[in-house]
C-alpha positions in Angstrom: -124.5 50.5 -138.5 -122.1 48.3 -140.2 -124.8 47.6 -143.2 -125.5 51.7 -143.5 -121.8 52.0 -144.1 -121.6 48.7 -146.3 -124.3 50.6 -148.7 -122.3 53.9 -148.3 -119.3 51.9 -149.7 -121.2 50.1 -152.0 -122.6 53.5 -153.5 -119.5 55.2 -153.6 -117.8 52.5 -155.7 -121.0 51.9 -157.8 -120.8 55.6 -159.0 -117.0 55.5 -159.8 -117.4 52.2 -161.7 -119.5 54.1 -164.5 -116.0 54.9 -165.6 -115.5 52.6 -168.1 -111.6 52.4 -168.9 -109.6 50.5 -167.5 -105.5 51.5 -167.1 -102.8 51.2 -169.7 -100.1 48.9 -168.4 -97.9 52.0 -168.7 -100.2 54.0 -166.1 -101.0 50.8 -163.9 -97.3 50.3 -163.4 -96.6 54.2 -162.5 -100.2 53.9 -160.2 -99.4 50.8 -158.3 -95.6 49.1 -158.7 -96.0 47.7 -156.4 -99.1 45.4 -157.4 -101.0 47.3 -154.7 -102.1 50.9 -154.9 -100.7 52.7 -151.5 -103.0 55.0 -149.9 -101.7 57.7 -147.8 -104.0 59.0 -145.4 -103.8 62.0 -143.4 -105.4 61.2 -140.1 -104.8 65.0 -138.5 -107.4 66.5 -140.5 -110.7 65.1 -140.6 -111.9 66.6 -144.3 -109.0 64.3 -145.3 -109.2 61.2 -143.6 -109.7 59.6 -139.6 -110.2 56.9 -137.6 -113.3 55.0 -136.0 -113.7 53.6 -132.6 -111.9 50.2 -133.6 -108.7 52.5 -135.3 -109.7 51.3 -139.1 -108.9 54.0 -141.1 -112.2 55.9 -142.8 -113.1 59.1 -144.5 -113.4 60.5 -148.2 -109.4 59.4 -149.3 -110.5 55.9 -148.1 -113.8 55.6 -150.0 -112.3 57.3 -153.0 -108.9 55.3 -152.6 -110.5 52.0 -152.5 -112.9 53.3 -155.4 -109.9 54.1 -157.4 -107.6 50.7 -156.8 -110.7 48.7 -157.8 -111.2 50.3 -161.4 -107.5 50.1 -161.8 -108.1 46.2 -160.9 -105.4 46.0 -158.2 -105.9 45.7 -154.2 -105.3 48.9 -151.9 -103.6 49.3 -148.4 -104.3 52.2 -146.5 -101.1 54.2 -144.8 -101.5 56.1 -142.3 -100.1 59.4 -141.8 -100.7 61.2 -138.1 -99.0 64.5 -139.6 -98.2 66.4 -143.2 -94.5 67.0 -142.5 -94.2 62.9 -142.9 -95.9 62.8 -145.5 -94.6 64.8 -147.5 -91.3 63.7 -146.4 -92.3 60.4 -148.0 -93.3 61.6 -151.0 -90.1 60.9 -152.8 -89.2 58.0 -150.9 -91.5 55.8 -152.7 -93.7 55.3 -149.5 -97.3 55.8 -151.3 -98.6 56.1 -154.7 -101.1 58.4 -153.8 -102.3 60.7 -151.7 -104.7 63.9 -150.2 -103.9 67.2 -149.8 -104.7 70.6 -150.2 -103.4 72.5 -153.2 -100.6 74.7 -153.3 -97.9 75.7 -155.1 -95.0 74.7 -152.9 -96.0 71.0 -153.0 -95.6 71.2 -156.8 -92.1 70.2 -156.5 -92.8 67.2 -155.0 -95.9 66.3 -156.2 -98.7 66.2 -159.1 -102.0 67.5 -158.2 -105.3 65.4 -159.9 -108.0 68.2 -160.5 -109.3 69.2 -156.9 -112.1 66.8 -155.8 -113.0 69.2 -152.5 -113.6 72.3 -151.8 -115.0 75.0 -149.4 -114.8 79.0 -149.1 -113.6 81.0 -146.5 -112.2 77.8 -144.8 -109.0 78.5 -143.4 -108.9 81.0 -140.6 -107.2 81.1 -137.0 -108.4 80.3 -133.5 -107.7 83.0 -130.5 -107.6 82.7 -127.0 -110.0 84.0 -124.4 -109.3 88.0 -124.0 -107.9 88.5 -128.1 -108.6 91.7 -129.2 -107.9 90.3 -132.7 -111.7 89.8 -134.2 -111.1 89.9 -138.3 -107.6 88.6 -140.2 -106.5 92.5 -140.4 -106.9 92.8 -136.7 -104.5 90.0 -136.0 -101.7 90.8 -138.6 -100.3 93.2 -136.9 -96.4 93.4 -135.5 -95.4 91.5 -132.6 -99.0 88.8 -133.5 -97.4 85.1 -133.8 -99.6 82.2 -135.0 -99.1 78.8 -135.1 -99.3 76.0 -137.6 -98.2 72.9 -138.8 -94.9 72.5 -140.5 -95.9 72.2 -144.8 -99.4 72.4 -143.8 -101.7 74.5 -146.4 -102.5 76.9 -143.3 -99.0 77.7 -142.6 -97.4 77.8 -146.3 -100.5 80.3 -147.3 -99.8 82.3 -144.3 -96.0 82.9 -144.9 -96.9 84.2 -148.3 -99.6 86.1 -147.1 -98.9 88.2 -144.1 -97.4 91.4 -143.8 -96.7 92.1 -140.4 -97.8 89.1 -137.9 -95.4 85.8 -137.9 -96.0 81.9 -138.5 -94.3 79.6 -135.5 -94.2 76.4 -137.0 -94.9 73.3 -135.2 -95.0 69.1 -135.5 -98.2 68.9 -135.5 -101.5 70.1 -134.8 -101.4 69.3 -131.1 -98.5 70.7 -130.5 -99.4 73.8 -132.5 -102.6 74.2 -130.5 -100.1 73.9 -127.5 -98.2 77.1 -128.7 -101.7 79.0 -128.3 -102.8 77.5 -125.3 -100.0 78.2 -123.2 -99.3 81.4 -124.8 -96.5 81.3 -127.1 -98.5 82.2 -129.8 -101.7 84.8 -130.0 -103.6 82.2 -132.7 -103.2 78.6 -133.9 -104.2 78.5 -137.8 -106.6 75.4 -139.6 -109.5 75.1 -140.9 -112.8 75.8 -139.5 -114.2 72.4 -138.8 -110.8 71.4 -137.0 -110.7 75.2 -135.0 -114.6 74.7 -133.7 -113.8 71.1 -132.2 -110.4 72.9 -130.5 -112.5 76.0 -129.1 -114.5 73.6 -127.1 -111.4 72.2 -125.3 -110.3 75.7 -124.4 -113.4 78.2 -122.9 -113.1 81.7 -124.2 -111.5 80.6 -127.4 -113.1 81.8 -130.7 -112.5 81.7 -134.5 -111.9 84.4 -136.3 -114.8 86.3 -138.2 -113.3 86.2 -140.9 -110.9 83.7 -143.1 -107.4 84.2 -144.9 -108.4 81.3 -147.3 -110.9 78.4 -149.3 -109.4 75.1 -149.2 -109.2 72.4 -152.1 -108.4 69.5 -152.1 -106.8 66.7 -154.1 -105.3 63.5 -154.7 -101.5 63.9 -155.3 -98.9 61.8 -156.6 -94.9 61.5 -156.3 -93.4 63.5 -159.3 -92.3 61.3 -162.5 -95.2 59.2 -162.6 -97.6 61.2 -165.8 -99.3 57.7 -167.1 -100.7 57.8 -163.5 -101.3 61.1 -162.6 -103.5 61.3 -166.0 -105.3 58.0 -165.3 -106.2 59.3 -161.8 -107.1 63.1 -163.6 -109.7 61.2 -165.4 -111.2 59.2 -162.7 -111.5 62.2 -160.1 -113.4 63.8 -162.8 -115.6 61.2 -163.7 -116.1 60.8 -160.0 -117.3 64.0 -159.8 -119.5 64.1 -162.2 -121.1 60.4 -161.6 -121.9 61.6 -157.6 -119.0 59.0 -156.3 -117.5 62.3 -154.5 -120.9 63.3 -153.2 -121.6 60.0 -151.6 -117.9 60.0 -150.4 -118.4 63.2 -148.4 -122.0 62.6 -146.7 -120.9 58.8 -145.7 -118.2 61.1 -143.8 -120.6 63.0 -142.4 -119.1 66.4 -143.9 -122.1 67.4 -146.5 -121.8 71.1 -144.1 -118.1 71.6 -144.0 -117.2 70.7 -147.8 -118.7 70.5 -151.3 -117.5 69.0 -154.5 -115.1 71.0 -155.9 -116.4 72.3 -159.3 -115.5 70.7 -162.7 -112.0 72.3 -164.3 
């Protein structure tokens, strides 16, 4: 097992090592100050990032993260993050350098988005509980309908814009926003897909939505002020792309059904 995911690795930074240039000392300073390039990784959603059996961090943003500190010739650490509220919390407190999240416009203040490096349609929708008579996203916005999500989470930001007559209940995190479902202080609990089918089988009766209220992509992001960097890391998400780094990235994962490379920009 550990030699299939030694020649995963080996793949994945193979591919991203056709990129030829190396960083200017301007963008290597703004990319890593530190002399280490800081990886924030967002354990709550599995597109993003998790753990194995020992703890050690894995997933796409490791593989890519470690792909991306060795072309810019500096060591990486991997941070964990269990939740988005802290993380984005820490984006201007010069806790990482870089980071993956979904796209949206509210994060824009905080942070630079690299072009997206994953994507998937119809990917965000909402779990109900046994007995809903919601079935599609217009059956459940409807007056008096609550769902919960995740405090600066994609799923709750897109459905505070979005919704007309149901209401968001923010949460923590995603346990504690299943929680509002479960025991009833909410009619759904909002993510995406992958994350809602492993829920449904903790709670009989549940089931997703037929429908979706969003796609999903996803990105490396940076603290604001940092444009030598957030170029340098433009360029090698798109070369990435293109050499088949990101591919590799998301079947070592084990998420070739749930995501796809997000098309060139």
């Amino acid at each position: 097992m550990m030699r299939i995911t030694l020649i995963g690795l080996l793949a994945i930074a193979a591919g991203c090592a056709q990129v030829p240039q190396a960083p200017s000392p301007e963008a290597k300073a703004q990319l890593a100050p530190s002399g280490t390039l800081r990886v924030a990784v967002l354990t709550s959603n599995p597109i993003i990032g998790a753990k194995d059996g020992s703890g050690e961090l894995k997933g796409t943003t490791v593989d890519l993260g470690r792909a991306l500190a060795g072309r810019a010739g500096v060591p990486a650490r991997m941070i964990e993050y269990a939740a988005i509220p802290k993380l984005m919390e820490d984006a201007s407190a010069n806790a990482w350098d870089v980071a993956v999240m979904a796209i949206d416009p509210a994060r824009r203040a905080l942070v630079d988005f690299a072009p997206a490096h994953l994507a998937a349609d119809g990917f965000l929708t909402i779990l109900v509980p046994q007995g809903s008579p919601a079935r599609t996203m217009a059956d459940f916005d409807q007056p008096g309908m609550r769902v919960a999500a995740v405090k600066n989470a994609a799923p709750l930001m897109i459905l505070e814009r979005t919704l007309k007559n149901a209401r968001v209940v923010a949460a923590d995190n995603e346990n504690a926003a299943f929680a509002l479902m479960r025991d009833g202080q909410a009619e759904g609990y909002a993510q995406n897909r992958f994350m809602l089918r492993a829920r449904a089988q903790t709670l009989p009766g549940s089931r997703l939505l037929d429908d979706a209220f969003s796609g999903l992509q996803v990105a490396f992001a940076l603290p604001k002020s940092r444009p030598a960097a957030a170029q340098y890391v433009a360029a090698f998400v798109r070369d990435a792309k293109a050499s088949g780094a990101v591919q590799r990235a998301i079947d070592a994962a084990g998420l070739a059904s749930e995501v796809r490379v997000a098309p060139a920009e």
